[in-house]
C-alpha positions, 0 to 999 in steps of 0.5 A: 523512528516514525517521523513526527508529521505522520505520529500528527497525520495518525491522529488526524486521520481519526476523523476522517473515514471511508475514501476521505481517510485515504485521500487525506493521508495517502499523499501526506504519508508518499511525501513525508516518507519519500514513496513513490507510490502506495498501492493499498490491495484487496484479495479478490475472493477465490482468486489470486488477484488483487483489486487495488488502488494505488497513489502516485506521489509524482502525479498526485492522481489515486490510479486502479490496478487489478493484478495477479499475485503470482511471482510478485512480492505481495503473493510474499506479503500476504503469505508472510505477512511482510516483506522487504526489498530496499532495491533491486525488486523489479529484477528479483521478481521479472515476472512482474512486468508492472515493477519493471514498468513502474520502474520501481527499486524498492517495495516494503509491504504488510499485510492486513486482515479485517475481521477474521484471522485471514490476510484480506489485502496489503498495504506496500510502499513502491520507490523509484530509488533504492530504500533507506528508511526502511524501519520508519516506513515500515512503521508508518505503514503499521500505524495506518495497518488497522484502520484501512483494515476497517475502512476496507471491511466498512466500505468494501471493494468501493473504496478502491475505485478512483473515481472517489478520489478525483 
């Protein structure tokens, strides 16, 4: 179920921290897995926003993003947790402007929490095409879950910010 290069990517990434765990693991999981963009979020404190980073595989570039959770699937992620569309995402959710304009047909997010019981971010795999390997994505988005959850809770909202990345 979890292709083999990203079991190997896991146990690499062991030794990498901070901005470095992401910018050497991001664009190895967005190829193996076909995805098209990760976008690894934060919840913004009393809001209902999230500050995220997301890596475009096509562009090779980390790009920041801060947007309302509000008829979007991550409001879904973070209250169940998961959530999954193989396809047609952008038109489930039009309010959404920025899957329309990513283009994007599939979403598969999981949520995290770093030390308490409370869902701090998510963690969402976005295709251009519709999605079929749900499970191992699925799965390799788990593998990675807790240790974003702590370079997050480590590093904070800076590690969201792309200038780290470039």
């Amino acid at each position: 179920m979890i292709p083999e290069s990203i079991k190997e990517l896991q146990e690499k990434s062991k030794f990498f921290f901070g901005a470095q765990f992401l910018k050497e693991s991001l664009p190895c999981v967005a190829k193996d897995l076909n995805i098209d963009f990760i976008l690894i979020g934060k919840l913004i404190s009393n809001s209902t926003q999230i500050q995220s980073l997301v890596y475009s595989r096509n562009d090779d570039k980390f790009l920041p993003l801060k947007y309302d959770l509000n008829a979007t699937p991550c409001e879904l992620t973070t209250r169940d947790n998961y959530c999954c569309y193989e396809n047609n995402v952008s038109k489930l959710f039009p309010e959404d402007y920025l899957l329309e304009e990513m283009q994007i047909e599939g979403y598969i997010g999981i949520s995290y929490s770093t030390s308490s019981e409370k869902v701090d971010g998510v963690i969402v795999a976005l295709t251009h095409n519709p999605i079929n390997n749900t499970d191992s994505i699925t799965a390799s988005l788990k593998l990675f879950q807790s240790k974003i959850a702590d370079e997050i809770n480590k590093e904070g909202v800076k590690i969201l910010n792309p200038e780290y990345y470039q």
